[in-house]
C-alpha positions in Angstrom: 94.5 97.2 110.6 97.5 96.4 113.0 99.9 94.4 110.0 101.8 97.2 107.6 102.6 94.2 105.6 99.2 93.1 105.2 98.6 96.4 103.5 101.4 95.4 100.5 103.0 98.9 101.0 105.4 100.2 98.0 108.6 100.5 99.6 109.9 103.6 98.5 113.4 103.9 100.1 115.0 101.1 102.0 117.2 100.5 104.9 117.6 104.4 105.3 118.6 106.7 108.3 115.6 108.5 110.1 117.1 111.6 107.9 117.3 110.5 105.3 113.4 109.6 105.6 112.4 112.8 106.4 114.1 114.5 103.9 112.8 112.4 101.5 109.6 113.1 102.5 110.0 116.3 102.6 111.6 117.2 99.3 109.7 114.7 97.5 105.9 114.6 98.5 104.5 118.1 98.6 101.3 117.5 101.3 103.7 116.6 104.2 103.1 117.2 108.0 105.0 117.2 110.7 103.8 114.3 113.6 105.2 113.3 117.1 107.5 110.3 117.4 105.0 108.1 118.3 102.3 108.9 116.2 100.1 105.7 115.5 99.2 105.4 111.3 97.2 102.4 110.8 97.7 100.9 114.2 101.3 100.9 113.9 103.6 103.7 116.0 106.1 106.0 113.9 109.4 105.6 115.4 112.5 108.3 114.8 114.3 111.1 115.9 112.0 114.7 115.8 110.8 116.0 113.2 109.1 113.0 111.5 107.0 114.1 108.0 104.2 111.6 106.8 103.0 112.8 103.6 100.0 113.0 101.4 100.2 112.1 97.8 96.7 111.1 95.8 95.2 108.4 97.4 98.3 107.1 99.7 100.1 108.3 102.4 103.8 108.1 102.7 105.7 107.5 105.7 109.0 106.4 107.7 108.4 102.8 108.8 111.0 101.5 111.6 111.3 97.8 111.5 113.4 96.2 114.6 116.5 94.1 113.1 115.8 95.6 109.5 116.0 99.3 109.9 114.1 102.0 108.4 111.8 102.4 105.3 109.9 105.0 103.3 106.1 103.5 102.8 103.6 104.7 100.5 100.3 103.0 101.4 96.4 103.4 100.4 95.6 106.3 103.1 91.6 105.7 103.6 90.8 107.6 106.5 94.3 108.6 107.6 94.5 111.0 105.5 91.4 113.3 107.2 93.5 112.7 110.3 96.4 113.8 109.2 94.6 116.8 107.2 92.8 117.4 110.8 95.5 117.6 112.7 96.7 120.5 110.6 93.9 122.8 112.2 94.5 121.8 115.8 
């Protein structure tokens, strides 16, 4: 799945700094982990400035989403199986 906006992600902070992202993350979802800038979720590539959080809450992940000419957002989409990658990586 390549199109975030296929998926109908909640937005759950707009137009934010890449702080500001990860310190929402990491205050407010309490499964978080730390990832490379880089790091592909769903086919798409986490931009930002180190360390970047994408957190685990239910069902859904929740991450920083850069969008060129818009800025960044805080997404919470369905995980599926991104959610055993992320939990994976934790062990590595």
């Amino acid at each position: 799945m390549g199109c975030l906006e296929a998926m109908r992600p909640e937005v759950v902070l707009a137009q934010c700094s890449f702080r500001e992202a990860r310190e929402y993350i990491r205050k407010h979802v309490r499964e978080h982990y730390e990832v490379e800038p880089g790091y592909r979720i769903f086919d798409v590539h986490i931009l930002g400035v180190p360390p970047l959080y994408v957190g685990v809450e239910g069902d859904h992940v929740v991450f920083p989403y850069t969008k060129p000419c818009h800025g960044t957002f805080v997404v919470k989409a369905a995980g599926g199986d991104e959610i055993g990658r992320l939990r994976e990586r934790k062990g590595k």
